[in-house]
Every structure is written in structure tokens, then in C-alpha cells.
N, C-alpha and C positions, 0 to 999 in steps of 0.2 A: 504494500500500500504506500502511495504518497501523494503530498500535498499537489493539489492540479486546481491551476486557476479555471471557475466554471460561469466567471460574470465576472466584466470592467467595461466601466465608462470612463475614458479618461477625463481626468480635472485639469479647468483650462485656466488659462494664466488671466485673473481678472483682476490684476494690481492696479489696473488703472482705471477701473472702476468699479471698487471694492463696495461688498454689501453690506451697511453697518446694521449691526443688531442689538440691542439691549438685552433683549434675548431671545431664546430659540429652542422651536420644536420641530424636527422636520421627520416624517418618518418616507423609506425606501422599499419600492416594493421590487424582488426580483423573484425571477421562475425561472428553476432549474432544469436542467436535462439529465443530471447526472446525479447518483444517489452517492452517500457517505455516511460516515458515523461522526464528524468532528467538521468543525467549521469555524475560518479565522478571518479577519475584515484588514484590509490595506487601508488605510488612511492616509490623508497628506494634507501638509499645509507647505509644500512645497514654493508657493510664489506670497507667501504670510511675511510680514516684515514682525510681525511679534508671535508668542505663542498662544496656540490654540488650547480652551480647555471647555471640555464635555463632562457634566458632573453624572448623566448617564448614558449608555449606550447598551440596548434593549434588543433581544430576537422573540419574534413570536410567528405563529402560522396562520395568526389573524388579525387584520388590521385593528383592531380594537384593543390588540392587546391587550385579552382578558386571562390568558395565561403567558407568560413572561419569561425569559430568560436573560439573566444578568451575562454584559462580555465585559470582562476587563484587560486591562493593561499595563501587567507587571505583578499584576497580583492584587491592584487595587480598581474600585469602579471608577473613581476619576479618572478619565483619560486627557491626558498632557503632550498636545502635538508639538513639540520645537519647529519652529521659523527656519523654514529651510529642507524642512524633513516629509521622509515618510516611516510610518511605526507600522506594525503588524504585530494586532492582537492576542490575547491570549487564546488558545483554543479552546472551544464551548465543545463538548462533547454531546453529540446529539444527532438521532438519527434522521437521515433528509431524504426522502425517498422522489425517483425521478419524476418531471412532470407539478409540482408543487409547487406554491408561493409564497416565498419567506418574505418577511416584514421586518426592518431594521428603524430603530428610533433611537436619535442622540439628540439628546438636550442641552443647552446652555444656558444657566442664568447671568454670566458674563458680560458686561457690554463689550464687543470686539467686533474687530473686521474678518471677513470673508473673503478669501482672494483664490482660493479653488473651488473653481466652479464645472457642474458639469448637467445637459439637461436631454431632456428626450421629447418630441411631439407624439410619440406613438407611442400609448398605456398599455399597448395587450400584455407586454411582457414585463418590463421595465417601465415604475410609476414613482410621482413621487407628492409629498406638498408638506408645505412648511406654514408655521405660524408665530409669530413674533410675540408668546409667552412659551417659557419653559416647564409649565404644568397642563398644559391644554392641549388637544390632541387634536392634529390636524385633519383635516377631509385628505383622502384622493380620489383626482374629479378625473373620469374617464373621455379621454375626447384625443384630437387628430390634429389638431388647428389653432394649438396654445401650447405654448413651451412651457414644461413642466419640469421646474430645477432642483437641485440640493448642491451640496458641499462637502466636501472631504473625503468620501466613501468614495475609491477608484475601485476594488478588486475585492474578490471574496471565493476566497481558496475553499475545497471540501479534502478531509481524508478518504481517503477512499482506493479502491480496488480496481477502479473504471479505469480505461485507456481510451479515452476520446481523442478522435481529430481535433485541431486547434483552425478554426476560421477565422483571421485578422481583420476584421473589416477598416479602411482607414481612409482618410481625405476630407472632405470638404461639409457644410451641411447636410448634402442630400445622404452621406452616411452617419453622423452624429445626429438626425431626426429622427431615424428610425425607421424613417416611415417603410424604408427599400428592407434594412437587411432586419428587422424582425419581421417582415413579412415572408422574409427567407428562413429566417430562423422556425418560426412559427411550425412551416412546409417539414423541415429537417426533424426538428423536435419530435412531431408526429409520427414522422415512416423511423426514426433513426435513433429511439430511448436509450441512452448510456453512450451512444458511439460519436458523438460531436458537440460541442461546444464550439461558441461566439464570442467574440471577446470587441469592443468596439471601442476606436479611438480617433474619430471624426473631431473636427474641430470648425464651426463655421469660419468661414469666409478663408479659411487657409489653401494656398498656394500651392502647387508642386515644385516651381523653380526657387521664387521668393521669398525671404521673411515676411512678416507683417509690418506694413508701413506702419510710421511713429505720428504721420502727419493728421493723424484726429486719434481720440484716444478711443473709441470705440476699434478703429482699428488695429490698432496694438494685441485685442484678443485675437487676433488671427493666427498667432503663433508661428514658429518656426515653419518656413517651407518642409515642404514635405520628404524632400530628400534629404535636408540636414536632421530631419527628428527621427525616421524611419528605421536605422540603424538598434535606437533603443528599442524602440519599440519590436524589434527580431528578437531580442531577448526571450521571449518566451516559447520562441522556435515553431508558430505556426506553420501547419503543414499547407497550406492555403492564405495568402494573403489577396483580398478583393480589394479594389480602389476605386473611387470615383474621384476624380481631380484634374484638376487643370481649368477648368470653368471660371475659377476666380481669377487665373494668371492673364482671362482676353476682359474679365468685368470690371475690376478692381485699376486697372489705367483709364476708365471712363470715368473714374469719382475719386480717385484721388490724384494728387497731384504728384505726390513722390511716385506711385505705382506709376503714374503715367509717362514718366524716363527710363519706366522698366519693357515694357512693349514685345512681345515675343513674338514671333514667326512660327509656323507649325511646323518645319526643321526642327527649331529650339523644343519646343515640346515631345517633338518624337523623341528629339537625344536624351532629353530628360528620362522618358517613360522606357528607354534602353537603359540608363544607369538605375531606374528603379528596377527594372528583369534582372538585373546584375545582382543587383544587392540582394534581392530574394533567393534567387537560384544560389547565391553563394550559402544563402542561410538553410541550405537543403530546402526551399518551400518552392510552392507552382504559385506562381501570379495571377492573378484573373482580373484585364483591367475592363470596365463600362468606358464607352466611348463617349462622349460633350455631349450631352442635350442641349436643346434650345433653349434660347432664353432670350427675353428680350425686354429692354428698358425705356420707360416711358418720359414723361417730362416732371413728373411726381421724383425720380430720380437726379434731376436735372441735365439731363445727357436727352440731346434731341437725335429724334431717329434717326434724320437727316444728316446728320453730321459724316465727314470721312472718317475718323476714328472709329465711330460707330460699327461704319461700312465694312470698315477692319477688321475686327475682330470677328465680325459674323460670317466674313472669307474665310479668316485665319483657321475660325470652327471647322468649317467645312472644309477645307485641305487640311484640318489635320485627322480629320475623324475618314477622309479618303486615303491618307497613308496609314492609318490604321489598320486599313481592310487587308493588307499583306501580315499581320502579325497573327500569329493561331493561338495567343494568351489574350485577345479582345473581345468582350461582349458588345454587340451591336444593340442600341437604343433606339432605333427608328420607328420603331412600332408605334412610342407615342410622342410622335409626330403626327401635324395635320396635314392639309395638301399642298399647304401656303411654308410648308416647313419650319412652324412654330409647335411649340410645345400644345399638343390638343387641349380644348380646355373639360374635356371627359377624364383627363389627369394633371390639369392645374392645381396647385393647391391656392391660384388665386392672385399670385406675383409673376408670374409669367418667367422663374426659374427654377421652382422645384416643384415637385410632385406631389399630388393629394396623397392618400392613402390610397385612393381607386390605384394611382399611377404604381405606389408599390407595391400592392398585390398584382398588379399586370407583371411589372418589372420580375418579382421574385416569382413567379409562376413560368416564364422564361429560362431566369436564371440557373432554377432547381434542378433540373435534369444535367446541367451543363456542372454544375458544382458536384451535383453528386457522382459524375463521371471523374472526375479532376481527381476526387478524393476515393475513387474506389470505392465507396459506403457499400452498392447494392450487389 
């Protein structure tokens, strides 16, 4: 038996606009594929300029937590994140059988800052919700079309006996929503009890070539490009790494200004999406990349259609999602396309860049046969 990470969202760097609390109750809801006897929580306060403190952190198998389970850290229930770090709990010994919904709740009566952040649109799997007292116990509201956040909780190890695939999911919002790869997960869950895990570390608005511009601080969360963070993230040696990216590298020079001296050609992106096949295949994993959906921006964005920059990028899409078509690690997105070559609005989520939920159960009902080939499951 050993410890096997069976749920991460990764927590993203929101230093620069940190969420102040007086205090806090947020509870996490996740559902497993994989059964165990013992169960441990990754926390971080990773991008925190001071330390985090939780006076408790709760497991239970129902949101009401009317029966309860204490996890501590070091032997005590105070849990104390240092600035800078990640801790990993003490093990709760307890039996989780697959298919289940575990309930996580950490409280703060602390007033403090939040600067790991991590959120999902899609409840089927992974839920969450918070409330700003630390004796009151928050609602989670099921829906498709509101970002629903927490803090601290990136990972959550099981003991156990299982030998699950590892699925990477990583890139941009359209995979930190949810909406795509639990709707794949959902699929695998189903035909595949015990034999795979998902692990997700999407980050909006993040790049494949570029870091996050500094030039508004909203942009700042967009984190590391994707091939300088990628590396760690192989750490856990998934046998499957999926991506969705590059979308922000033709959006992100229409609204900002520093991005907008960044400019890429769809050359540059293919070289990119070669050094990402590199890095994976070197980490023994098979790549499986999604090709640029459409997208497109209005004057609500300030970027007028008309413009040649515009013109650009929506070339650049389309030559680079045609030199895609020679690579045999690419999933094709065309399907939700309309005639006019925009995103249908049978799978808008309504912004004209990412997908409803309709879009990702289209998306993963494509995807699933092609994944479950990759990985040999059936």
C-alpha cells in the first residue's frame, strides 16, 4: 500500500488580490474514484506573506456535518501554515470507499489574508462555499455559471492498495472550470472504479509561452507560463497529461499592453507545444493536446472586431490549429463550432470563449474513447 494523490486543484497565486477575512468557514466537497483506509490533506499558503492559522479542520461524508472527524497537524487540531509553505497532515485513518463524497471544513477565527486560491464552475464533482463567520456553516449551491472558490486545500492523498492511472489535466480556464475535464472524469469514474484518477491544475487566463503580465493586477493571477511551471507539476508522474492552452497567448495582447509586445505567430506556438511533447514524453507520460476554440471579443472588452490585431490573432488561431492537424497527440474541437466558425452558442457559456457545460459534456463524450485508448483502461 501507499500514499496516491486521488484529488488536486491547484492554488493560484492571488497576492495581488488577496481575500481578507475576519473570519472563516468554508467547507470542500470532493468525490473519489479510488477506495483507502487512511486519508491526508496538502495545504499551502505558498504565495501568504504571513502565517496561516485554522483552529479546525473537519472530515465528514455529509455536508452537515453531523458526524465528524477531527484532522490534525503534528499532533495538534490547530493547524499553522508558515508563509511560504506547504504542510501535509496528519493521517485520519478511515475507511473511503470508491465513488463517495467527502466533505472537508476548516475554520478561522483569525483576521488574515488569503492569497491561495483555487475555484471550480462545475459542482458535480468538486464543490465548494464559504462564509465569513467561523461557527456557521456554509451552503453548497449546485450550478454551472458561478465560480465557486476556497483556499489552501491543493491535494488529498488516500492509503491504499489501488494503482490508478494518473490524468494531469492543465492550462488555461477552460480546464480549471471544470466544466471539460469533470465531465470526462464523471465518463471514466463510471466505466473505470479504482483504475484512474484526475488531478487538475488549470489556472485562468494562463499562457503557454508567457508569464502573466504585471500591467493590471488582476493579471498577475495568471501565473507562470505554462512551460516554465509544467516541469513541477510532472512531479507526480502522470501517465496522461491533457492540455488546453495557448488561447490566452492570441487574447491577452488584445487587453493588455505589456502582452501586447508579446505577439506570437503559430510557428511560435507549435515550437512551444513541441517543447511541451518533450517535457512529457521525457517524464515517461503521453500528451493529449485540445486544439484553440473560438473565441471572440466584443467592445464590452474594448478590443473592436475590426481592428488588424484582432484580424491577427483569429489567422494566427486558424494556422495554428491547421499545423496541428499533422501531430497524432491532438484532439480536434471543431465540432463546437458554428458555420460562421465561432464558438456555437448551443455550447457558449455566454462570453463567447468558453464553454457551457452542454459544451463539456459534448467535449468529454468525444474525448473519452480517445483517453481511454491512450491509457489502455479497457
Amino acid at each position: 500500500m501507499k500514499w496516491v494523490p486521488i484529488w488536486q486543484h491547484n492554488c493560484n497565486d492571488f497576492s495581488t488580490l488577496p481575500f481578507r477575512m475576519e473570519e472563516l468557514t468554508q467547507i470542500v466537497q470532493v468525490t473519489t474514484n479510488v477506495s483507502g483506509i487512511a486519508l491526508r490533506l496538502h495545504l499551502t499558503n505558498l504565495h501568504g506573506k504571513s502565517e496561516l492559522v485554522f483552529q479546525k479542520l473537519e472530515f465528514s461524508f455529509d455536508e452537515t456535518f453531523h458526524v465528524k472527524h477531527e484532522i490534525t497537524l503534528h499532533g495538534t487540531a490547530t493547524i499553522k501554515i508558515p508563509a511560504g509553505s506547504r504542510v501535509i497532515t496528519d493521517p485520519l485513518k478511515v475507511a473511503v470507499h470508491t465513488g463517495q463524497r467527502l466533505f472537508f471544513r476548516l475554520s478561522s477565527s483569525e483576521p488574515q489574508n488569503y492569497l491561495d486560491f483555487a475555484n471550480t464552475y462545475d459542482t458535480t464533482l468538486t464543490n465548494a462555499g464559504m462564509i465569513r463567520k467561523a461557527d456557521k456553516l456554509p451552503r453548497l449551491r449546485k450550478s454551472f455559471t458561478a465560480r465557486r472558490g476556497w483556499f489552501c486545500l491543493e491535494q488529498i492523498e488516500f492509503w491504499t492498495a489501488a494503482q490508478p492511472k494518473t490524468i494531469l489535466f492543465t492550462g488555461d480556464s477552460l480546464i480549471e472550470m471544470g466544466l471539460i475535464t469533470d465531465s470526462l472524469t464523471a465518463l471514466l469514474n463510471r466505466a473505470f472504479p479504482e483504475k484512474v484518477v484526475t488531478l487538475n491544475s488549470g489556472i485562468s487566463g494562463n499562457r503557454l509561452l508567457h508569464d502573466a503580465p504585471t500591467d493590471e493586477l488582476l493579471y498577475q493571477t495568471f501565473g507562470q507560463g505554462l512551460l516554465h511551471r509544467l516541469p513541477d507539476l510532472l512531479e507526480i508522474q502522470p501517465e496522461l497529461v491533457f492540455v488546453l492552452a495557448g488561447g490566452n497567448d492570441l487574447i491577452l495582447p488584445l487587453l493588455s499592453l505589456q502582452a501586447g509586445k508579446q505577439k506570437v505567430t503559430a510557428p511560435e506556438l507549435l515550437a512551444g507545444v513541441t517543447e511541451l511533447q518533450q517535457l512529457v514524453s521525457k517524464n515517461n507520460g503521453t500528451l493529449l493536446l485540445g486544439d484553440l476554440l473560438p473565441f471572440r471579443l466584443g467592445h464590452s472588452n474594448q478590443v473592436k472586431l475590426q481592428t488588424a490585431d484582432y484580424e491577427d490573432a483569429q489567422q494566427t488561431r486558424r494556422e495554428f490549429n491547421r499545423l496541428l492537424t499533422a501531430k497524432n497527440y491532438v484532439f480536434h474541437n471543431y465540432f463546437v463550432a458554428d458555420a460562421q466558425g465561432q464558438l456555437s452558442s448551443t455550447y457558449d457559456l455566454g462570453d463567447h470563449m468558453h464553454v457551457s457545460k452542454a459544451g463539456g459534456i459534448k467535449i468529454a463524450a468525444k474525448l473519452y474513447e480517445k483517453v481511454v485508448r491512450k491509457l489502455e483502461l479497457a
